[in-house]
N, CA, C and O atoms as a CHARMM CRD file, in Angstrom:
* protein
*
  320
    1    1 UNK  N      0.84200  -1.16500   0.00000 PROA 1      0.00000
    2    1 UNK  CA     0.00000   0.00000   0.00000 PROA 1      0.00000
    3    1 UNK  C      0.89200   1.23500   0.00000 PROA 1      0.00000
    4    1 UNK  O      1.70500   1.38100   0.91300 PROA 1      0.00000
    5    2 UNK  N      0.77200   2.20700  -1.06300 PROA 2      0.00000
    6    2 UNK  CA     1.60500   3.09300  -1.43900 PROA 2      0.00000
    7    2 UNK  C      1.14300   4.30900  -1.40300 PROA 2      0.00000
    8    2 UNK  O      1.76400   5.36200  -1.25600 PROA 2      0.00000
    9    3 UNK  N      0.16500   4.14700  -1.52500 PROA 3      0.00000
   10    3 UNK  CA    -0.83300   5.15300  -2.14900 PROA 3      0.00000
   11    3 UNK  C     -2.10200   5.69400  -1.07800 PROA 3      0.00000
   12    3 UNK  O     -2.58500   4.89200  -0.27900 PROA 3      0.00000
   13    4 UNK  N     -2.58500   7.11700  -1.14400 PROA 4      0.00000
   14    4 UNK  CA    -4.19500   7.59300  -0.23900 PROA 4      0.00000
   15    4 UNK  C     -4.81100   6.79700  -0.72600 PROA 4      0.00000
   16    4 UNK  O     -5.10800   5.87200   0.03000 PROA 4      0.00000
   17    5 UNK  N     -5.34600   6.69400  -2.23100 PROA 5      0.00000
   18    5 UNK  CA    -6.52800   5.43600  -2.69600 PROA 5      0.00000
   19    5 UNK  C     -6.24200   4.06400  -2.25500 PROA 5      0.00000
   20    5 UNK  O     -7.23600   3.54500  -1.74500 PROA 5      0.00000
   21    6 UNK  N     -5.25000   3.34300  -2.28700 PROA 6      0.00000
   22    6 UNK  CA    -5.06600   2.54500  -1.88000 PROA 6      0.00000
   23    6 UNK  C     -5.56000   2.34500  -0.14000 PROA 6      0.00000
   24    6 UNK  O     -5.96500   1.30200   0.37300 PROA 6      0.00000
   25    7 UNK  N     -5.40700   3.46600   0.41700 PROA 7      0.00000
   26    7 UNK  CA    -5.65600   3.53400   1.67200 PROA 7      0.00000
   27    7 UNK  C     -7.18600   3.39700   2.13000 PROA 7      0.00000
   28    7 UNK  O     -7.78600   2.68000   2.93100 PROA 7      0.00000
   29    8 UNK  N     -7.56900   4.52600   1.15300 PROA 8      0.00000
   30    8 UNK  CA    -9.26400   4.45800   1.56500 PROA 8      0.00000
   31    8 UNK  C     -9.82400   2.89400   0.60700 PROA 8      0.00000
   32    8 UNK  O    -10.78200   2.24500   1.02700 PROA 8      0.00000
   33    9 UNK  N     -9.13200   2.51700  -0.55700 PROA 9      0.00000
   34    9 UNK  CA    -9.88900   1.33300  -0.48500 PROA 9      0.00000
   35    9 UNK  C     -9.63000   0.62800   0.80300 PROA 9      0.00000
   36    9 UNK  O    -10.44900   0.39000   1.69100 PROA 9      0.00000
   37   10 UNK  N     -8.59100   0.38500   0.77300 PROA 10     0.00000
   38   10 UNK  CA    -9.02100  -0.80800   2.20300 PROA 10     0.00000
   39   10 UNK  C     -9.97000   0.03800   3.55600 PROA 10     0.00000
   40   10 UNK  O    -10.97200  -0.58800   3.90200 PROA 10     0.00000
   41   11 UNK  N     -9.80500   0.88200   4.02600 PROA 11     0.00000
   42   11 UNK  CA   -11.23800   1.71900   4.68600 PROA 11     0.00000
   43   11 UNK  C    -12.23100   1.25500   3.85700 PROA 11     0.00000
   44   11 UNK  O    -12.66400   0.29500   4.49500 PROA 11     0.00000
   45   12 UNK  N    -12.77800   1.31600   2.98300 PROA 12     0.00000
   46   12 UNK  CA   -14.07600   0.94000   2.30700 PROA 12     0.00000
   47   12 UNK  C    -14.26200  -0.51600   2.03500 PROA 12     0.00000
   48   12 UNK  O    -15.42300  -0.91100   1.93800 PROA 12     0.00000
   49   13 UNK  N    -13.12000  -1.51400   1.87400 PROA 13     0.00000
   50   13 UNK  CA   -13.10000  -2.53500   1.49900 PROA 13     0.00000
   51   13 UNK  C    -13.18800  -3.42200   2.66900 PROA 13     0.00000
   52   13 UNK  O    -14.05200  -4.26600   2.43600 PROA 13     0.00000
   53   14 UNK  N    -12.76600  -3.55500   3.59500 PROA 14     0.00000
   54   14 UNK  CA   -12.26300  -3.88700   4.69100 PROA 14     0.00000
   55   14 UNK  C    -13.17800  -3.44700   6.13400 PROA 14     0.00000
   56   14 UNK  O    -13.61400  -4.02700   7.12800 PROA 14     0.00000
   57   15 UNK  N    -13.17000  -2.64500   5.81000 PROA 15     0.00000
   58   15 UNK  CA   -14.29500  -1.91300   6.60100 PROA 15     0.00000
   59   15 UNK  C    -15.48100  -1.42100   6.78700 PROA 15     0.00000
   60   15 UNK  O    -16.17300  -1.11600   7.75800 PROA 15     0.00000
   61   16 UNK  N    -15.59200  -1.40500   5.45600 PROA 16     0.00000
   62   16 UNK  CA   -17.18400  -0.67200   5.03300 PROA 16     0.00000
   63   16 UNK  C    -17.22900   1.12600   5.43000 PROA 16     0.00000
   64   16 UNK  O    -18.28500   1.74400   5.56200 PROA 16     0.00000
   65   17 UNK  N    -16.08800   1.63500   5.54800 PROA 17     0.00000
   66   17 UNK  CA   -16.27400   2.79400   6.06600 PROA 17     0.00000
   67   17 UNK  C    -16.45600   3.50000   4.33500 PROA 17     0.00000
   68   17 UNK  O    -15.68100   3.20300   3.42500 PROA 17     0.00000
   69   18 UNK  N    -17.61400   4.43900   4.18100 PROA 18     0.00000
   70   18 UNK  CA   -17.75400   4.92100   3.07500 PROA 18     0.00000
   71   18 UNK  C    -17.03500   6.34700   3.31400 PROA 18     0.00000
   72   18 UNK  O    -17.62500   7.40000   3.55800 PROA 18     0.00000
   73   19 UNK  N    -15.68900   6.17200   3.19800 PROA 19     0.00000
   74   19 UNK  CA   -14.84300   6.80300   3.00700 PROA 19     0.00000
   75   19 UNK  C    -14.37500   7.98000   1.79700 PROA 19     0.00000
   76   19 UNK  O    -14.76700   7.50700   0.73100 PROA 19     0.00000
   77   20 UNK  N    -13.85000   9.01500   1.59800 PROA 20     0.00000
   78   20 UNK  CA   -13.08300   9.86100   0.71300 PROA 20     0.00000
   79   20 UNK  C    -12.09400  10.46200   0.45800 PROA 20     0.00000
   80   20 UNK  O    -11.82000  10.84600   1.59500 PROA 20     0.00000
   81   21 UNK  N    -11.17800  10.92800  -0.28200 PROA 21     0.00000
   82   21 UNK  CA    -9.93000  11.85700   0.18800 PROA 21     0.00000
   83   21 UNK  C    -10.76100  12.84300   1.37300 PROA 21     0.00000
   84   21 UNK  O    -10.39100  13.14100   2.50900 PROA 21     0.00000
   85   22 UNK  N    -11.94600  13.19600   0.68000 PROA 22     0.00000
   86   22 UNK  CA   -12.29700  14.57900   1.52500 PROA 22     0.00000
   87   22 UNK  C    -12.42400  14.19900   3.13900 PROA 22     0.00000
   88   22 UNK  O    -12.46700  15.12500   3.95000 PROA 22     0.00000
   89   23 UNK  N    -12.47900  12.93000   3.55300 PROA 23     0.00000
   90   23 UNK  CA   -11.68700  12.46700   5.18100 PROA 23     0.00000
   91   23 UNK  C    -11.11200  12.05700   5.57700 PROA 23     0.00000
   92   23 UNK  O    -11.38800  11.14400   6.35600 PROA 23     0.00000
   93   24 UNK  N    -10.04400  12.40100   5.34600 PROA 24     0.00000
   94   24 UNK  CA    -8.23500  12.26000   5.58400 PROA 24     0.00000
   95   24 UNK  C     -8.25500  13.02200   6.69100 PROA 24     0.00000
   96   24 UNK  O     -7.87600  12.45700   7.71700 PROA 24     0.00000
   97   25 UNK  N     -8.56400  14.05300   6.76600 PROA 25     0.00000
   98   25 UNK  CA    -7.98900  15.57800   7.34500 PROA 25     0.00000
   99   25 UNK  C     -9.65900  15.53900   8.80100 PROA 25     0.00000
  100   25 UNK  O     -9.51300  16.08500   9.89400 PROA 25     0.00000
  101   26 UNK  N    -10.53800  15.06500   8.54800 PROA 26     0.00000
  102   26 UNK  CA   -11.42100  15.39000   9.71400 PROA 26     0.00000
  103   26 UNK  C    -11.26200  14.55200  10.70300 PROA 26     0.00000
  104   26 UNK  O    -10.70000  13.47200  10.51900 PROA 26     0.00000
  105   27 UNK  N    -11.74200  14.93500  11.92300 PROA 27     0.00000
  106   27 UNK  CA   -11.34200  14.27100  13.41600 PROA 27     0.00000
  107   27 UNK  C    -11.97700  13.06000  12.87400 PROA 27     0.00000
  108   27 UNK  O    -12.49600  12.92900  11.76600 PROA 27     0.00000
  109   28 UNK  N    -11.81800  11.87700  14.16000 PROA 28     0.00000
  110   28 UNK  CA   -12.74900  10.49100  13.68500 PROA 28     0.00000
  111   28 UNK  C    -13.53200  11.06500  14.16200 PROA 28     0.00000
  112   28 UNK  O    -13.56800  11.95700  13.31500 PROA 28     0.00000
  113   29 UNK  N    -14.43300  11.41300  15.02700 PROA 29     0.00000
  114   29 UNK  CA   -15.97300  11.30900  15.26500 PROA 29     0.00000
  115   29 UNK  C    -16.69300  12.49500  14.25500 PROA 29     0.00000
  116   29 UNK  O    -17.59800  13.27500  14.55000 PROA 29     0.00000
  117   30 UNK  N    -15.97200  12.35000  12.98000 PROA 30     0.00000
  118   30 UNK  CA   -16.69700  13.25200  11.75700 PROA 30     0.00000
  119   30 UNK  C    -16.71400  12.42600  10.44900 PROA 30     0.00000
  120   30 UNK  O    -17.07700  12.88000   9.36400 PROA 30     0.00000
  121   31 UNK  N    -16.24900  11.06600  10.68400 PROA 31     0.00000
  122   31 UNK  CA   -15.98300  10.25800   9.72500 PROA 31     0.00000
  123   31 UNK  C    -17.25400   8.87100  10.47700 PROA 31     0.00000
  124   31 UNK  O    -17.25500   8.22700  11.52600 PROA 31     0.00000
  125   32 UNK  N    -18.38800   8.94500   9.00800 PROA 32     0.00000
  126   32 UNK  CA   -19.42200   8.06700   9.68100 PROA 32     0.00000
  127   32 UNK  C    -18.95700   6.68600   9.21600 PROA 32     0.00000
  128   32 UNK  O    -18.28500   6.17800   8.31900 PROA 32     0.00000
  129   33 UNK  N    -19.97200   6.20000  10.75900 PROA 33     0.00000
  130   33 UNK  CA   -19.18000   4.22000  10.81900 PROA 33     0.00000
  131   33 UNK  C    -17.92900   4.50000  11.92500 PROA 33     0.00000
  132   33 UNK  O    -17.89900   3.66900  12.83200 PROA 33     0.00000
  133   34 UNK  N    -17.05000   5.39600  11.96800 PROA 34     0.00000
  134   34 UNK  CA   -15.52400   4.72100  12.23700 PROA 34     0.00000
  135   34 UNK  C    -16.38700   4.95800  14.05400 PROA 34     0.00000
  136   34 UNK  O    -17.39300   5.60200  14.34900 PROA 34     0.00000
  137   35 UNK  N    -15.45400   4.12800  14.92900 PROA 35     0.00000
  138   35 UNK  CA   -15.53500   3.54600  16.40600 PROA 35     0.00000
  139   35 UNK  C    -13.89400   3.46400  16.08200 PROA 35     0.00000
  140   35 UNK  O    -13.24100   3.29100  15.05300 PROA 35     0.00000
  141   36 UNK  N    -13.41500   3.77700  18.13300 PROA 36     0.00000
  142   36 UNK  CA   -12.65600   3.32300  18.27600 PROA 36     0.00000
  143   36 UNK  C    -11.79700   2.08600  18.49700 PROA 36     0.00000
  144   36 UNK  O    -10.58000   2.03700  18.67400 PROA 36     0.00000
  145   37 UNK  N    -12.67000   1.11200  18.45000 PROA 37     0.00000
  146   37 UNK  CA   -12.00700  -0.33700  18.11400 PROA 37     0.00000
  147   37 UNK  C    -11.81200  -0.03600  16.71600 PROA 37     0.00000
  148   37 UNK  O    -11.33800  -1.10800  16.33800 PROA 37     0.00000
  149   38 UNK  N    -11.85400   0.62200  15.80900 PROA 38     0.00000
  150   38 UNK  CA   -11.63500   0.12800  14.08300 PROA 38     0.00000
  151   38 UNK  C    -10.05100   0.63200  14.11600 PROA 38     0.00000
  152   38 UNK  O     -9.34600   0.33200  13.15200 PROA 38     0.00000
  153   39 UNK  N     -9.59500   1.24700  15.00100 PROA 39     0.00000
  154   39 UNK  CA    -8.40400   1.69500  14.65100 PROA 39     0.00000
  155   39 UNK  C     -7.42800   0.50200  15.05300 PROA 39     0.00000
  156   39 UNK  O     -6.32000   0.44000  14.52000 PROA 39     0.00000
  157   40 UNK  N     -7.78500  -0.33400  15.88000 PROA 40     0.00000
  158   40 UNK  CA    -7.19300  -1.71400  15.96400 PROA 40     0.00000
  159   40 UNK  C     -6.82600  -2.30000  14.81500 PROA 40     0.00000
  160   40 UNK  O     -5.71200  -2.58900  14.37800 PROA 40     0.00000
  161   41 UNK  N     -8.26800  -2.48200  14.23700 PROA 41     0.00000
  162   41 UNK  CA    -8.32900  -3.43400  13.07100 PROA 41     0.00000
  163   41 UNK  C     -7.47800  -2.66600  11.83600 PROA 41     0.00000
  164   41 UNK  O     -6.94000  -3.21000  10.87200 PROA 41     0.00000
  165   42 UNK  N     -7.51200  -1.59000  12.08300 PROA 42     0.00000
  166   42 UNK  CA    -7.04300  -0.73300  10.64700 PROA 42     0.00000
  167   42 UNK  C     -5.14100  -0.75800  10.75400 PROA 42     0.00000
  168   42 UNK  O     -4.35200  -0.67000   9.81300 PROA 42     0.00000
  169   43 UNK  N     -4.83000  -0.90800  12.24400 PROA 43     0.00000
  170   43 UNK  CA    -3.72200  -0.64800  12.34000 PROA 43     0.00000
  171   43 UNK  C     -3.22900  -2.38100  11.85100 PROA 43     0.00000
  172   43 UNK  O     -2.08400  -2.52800  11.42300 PROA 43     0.00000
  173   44 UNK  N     -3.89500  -3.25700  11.92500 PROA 44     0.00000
  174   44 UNK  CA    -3.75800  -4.68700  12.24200 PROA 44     0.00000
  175   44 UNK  C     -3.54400  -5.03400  10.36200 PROA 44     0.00000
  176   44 UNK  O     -2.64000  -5.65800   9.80700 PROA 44     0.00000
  177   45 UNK  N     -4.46800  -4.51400   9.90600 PROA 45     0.00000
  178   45 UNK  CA    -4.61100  -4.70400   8.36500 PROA 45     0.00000
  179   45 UNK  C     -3.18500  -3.73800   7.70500 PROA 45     0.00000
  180   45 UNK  O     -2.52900  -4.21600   6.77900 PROA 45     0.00000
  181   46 UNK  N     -2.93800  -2.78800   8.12000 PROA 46     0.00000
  182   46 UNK  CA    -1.68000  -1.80400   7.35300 PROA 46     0.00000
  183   46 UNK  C     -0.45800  -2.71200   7.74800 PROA 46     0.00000
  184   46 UNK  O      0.24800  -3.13700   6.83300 PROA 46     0.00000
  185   47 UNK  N     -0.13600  -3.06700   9.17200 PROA 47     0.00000
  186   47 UNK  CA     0.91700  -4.47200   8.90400 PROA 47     0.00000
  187   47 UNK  C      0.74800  -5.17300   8.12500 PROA 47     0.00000
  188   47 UNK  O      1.51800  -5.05900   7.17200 PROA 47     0.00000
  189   48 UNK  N     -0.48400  -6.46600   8.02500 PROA 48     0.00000
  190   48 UNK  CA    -0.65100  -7.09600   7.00500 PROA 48     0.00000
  191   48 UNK  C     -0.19300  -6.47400   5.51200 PROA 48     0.00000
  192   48 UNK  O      0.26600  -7.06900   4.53700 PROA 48     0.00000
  193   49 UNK  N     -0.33200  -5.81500   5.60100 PROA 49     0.00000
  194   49 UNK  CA    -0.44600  -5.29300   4.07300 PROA 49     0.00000
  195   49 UNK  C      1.01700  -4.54600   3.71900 PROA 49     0.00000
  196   49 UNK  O      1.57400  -4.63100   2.62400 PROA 49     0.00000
  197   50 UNK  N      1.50100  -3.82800   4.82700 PROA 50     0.00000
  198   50 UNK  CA     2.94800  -3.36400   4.55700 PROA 50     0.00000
  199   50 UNK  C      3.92900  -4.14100   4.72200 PROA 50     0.00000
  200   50 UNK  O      4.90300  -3.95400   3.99300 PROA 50     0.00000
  201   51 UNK  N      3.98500  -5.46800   5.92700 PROA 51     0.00000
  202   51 UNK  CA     4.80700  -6.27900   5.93200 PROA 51     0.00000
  203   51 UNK  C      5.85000  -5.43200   6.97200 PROA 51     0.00000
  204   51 UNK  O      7.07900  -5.46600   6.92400 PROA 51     0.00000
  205   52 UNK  N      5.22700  -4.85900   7.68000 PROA 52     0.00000
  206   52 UNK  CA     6.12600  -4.35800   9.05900 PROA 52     0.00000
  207   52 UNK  C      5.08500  -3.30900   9.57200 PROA 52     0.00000
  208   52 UNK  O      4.12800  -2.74900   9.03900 PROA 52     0.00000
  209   53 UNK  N      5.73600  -3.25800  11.00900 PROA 53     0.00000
  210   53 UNK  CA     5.03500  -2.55500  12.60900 PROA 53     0.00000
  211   53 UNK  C      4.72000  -1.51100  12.36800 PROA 53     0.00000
  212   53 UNK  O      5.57700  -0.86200  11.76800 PROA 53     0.00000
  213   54 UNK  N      3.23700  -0.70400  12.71100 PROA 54     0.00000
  214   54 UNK  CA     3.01700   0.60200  12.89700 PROA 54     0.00000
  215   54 UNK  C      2.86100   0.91000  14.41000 PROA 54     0.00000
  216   54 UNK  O      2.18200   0.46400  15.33600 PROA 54     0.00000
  217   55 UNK  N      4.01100   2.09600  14.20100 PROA 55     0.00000
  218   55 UNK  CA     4.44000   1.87500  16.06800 PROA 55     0.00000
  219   55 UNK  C      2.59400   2.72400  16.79700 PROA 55     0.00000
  220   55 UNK  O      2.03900   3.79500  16.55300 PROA 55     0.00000
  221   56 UNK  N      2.18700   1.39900  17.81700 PROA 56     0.00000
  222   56 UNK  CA     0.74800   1.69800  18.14700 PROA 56     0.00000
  223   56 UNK  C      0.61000   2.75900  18.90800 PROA 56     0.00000
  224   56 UNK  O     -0.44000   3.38700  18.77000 PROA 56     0.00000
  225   57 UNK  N      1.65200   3.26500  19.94000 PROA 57     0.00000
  226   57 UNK  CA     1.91300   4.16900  20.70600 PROA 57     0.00000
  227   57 UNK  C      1.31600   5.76800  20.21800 PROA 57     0.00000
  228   57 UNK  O      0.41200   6.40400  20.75900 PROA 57     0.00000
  229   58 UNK  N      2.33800   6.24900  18.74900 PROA 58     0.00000
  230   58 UNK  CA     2.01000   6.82500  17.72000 PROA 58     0.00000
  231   58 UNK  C      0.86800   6.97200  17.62300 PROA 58     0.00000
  232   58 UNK  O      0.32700   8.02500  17.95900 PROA 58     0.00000
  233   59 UNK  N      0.02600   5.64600  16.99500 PROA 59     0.00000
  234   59 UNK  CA    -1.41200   5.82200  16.55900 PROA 59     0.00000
  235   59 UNK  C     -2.21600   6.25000  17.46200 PROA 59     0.00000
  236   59 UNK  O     -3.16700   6.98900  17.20500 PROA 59     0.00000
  237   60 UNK  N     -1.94900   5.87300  18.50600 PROA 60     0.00000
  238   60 UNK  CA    -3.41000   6.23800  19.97200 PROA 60     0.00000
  239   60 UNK  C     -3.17400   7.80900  19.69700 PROA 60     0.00000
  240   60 UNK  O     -4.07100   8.50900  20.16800 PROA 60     0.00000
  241   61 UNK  N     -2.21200   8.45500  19.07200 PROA 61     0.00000
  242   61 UNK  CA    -2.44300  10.21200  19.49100 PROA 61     0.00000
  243   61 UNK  C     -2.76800  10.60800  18.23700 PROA 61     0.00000
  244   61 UNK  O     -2.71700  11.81800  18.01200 PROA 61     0.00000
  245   62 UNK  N     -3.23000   9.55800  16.99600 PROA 62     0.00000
  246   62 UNK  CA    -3.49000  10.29200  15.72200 PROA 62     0.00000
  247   62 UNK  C     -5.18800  10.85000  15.97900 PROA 62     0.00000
  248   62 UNK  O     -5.92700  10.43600  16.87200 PROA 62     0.00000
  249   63 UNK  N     -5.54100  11.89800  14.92300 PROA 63     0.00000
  250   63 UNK  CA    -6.93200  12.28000  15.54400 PROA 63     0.00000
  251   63 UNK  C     -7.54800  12.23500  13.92700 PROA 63     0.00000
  252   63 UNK  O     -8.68300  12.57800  13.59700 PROA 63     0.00000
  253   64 UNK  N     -6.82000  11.88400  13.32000 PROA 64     0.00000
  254   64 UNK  CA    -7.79700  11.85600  12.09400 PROA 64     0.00000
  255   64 UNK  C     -7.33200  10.35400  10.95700 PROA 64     0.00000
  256   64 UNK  O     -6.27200   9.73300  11.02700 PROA 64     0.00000
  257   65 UNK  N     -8.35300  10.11200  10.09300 PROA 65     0.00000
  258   65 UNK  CA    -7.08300   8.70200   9.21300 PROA 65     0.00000
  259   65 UNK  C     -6.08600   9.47100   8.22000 PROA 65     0.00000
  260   65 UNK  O     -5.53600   8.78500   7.35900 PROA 65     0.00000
  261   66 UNK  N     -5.86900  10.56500   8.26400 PROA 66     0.00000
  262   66 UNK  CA    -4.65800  11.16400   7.57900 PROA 66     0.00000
  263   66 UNK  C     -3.26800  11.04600   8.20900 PROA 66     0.00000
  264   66 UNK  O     -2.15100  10.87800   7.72100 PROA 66     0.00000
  265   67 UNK  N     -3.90500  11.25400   9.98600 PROA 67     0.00000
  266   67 UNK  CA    -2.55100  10.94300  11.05500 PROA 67     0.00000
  267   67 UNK  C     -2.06800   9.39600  10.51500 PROA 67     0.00000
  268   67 UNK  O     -1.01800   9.05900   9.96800 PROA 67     0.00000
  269   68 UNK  N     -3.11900   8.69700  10.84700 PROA 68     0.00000
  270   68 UNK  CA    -2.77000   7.37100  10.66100 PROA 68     0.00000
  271   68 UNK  C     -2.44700   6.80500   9.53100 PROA 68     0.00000
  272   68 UNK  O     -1.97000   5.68100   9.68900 PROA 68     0.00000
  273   69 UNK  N     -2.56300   7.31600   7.97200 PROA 69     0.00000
  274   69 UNK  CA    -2.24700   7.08700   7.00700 PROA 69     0.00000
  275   69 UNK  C     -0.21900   7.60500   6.68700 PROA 69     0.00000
  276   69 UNK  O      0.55200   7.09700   5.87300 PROA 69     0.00000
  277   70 UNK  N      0.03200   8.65100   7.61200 PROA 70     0.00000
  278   70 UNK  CA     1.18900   9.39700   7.15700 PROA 70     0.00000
  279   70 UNK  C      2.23500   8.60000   8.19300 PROA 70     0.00000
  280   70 UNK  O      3.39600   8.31200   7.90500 PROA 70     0.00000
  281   71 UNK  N      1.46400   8.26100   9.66500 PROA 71     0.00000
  282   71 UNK  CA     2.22400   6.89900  10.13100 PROA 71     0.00000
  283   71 UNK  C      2.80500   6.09300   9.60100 PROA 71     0.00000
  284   71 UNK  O      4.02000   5.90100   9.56500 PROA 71     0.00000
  285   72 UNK  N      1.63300   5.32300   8.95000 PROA 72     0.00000
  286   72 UNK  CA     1.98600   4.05700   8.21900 PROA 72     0.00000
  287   72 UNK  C      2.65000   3.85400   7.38600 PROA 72     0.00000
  288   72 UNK  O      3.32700   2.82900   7.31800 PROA 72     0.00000
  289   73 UNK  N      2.64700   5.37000   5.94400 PROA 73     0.00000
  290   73 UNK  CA     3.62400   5.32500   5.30600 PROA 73     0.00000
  291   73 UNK  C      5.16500   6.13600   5.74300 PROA 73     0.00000
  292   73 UNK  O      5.95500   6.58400   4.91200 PROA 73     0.00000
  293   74 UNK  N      5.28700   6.17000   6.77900 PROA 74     0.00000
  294   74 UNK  CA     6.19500   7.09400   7.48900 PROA 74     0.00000
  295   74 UNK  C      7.55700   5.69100   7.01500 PROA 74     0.00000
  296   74 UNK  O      7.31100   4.48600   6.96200 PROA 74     0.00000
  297   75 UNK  N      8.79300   6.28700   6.76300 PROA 75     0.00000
  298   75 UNK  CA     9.62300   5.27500   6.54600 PROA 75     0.00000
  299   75 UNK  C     10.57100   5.10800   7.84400 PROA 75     0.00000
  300   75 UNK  O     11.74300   4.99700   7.48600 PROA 75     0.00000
  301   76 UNK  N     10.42200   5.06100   9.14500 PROA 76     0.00000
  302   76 UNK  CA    10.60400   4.90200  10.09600 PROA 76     0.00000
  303   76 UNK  C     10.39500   3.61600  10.55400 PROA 76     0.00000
  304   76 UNK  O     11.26400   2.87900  11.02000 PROA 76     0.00000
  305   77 UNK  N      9.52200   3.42800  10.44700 PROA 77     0.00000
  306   77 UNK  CA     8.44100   2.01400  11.01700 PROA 77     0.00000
  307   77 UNK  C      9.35600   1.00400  10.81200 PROA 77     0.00000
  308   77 UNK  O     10.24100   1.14200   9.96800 PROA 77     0.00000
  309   78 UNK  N      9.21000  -0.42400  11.76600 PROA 78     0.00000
  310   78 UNK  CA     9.80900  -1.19900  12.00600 PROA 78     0.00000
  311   78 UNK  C      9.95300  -2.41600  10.91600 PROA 78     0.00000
  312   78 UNK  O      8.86400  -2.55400  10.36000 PROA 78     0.00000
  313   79 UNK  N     10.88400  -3.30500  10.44300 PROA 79     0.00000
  314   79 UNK  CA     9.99000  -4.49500  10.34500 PROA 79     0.00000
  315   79 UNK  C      9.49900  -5.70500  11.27100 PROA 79     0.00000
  316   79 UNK  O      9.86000  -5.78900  12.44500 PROA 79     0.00000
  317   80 UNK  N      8.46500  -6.84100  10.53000 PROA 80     0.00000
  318   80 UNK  CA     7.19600  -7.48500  11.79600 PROA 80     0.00000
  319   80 UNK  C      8.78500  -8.66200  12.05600 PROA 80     0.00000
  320   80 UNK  O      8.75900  -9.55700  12.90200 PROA 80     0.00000
C-alpha cells in the first residue's frame, strides 16, 4: 500500500467505512461508521499489508485517518 486510494480502499473494502480523500484531514468522530475499536483493526490490516510494525503508541495520538495514514507510510516504522 503506497498510495491515499489505496488507503481508503481498504477503509471501504475492509471496513465498510464509506470513506473519501475529503476524510483524511477530519477528526474520527466526523468520519461516519468509524468507532474506536476500528483503529485496531485498521492498524492490524496496514501491517498485514505493509509487511512491518506501525508503532501503536504513535497511533493512539493520531486524531484523524490522515494521522494514521502518514504513520503508516512514514519510513521509520519497524519491520514485523
Amino acid at each position: 500500500m503506497n498510495t491515499v486510494d489505496e488507503f481508503l480502499a481498504l477503509l471501504r473494502d475492509d471496513l465498510g467505512l464509506p470513506v473519501t480523500a475529503t476524510h483524511l484531514d477530519r477528526p474520527f468522530d466526523e468520519v461516519e461508521g468509524w468507532d474506536s475499536v476500528q483503529l485496531l483493526t485498521v492498524l492490524s490490516l496496514l501491517e498485514q499489508r505493509l509487511g512491518r510494525s506501525v508503532p501503536f503508541a504513535e497511533a493512539l495520538t493520531a486524531t484523524s485517518l490522515g494521522d494514521v495514514y502518514r504513520l503508516a507510510t512514514a519510513t521509520s516504522a519497524s519491520p514485523l
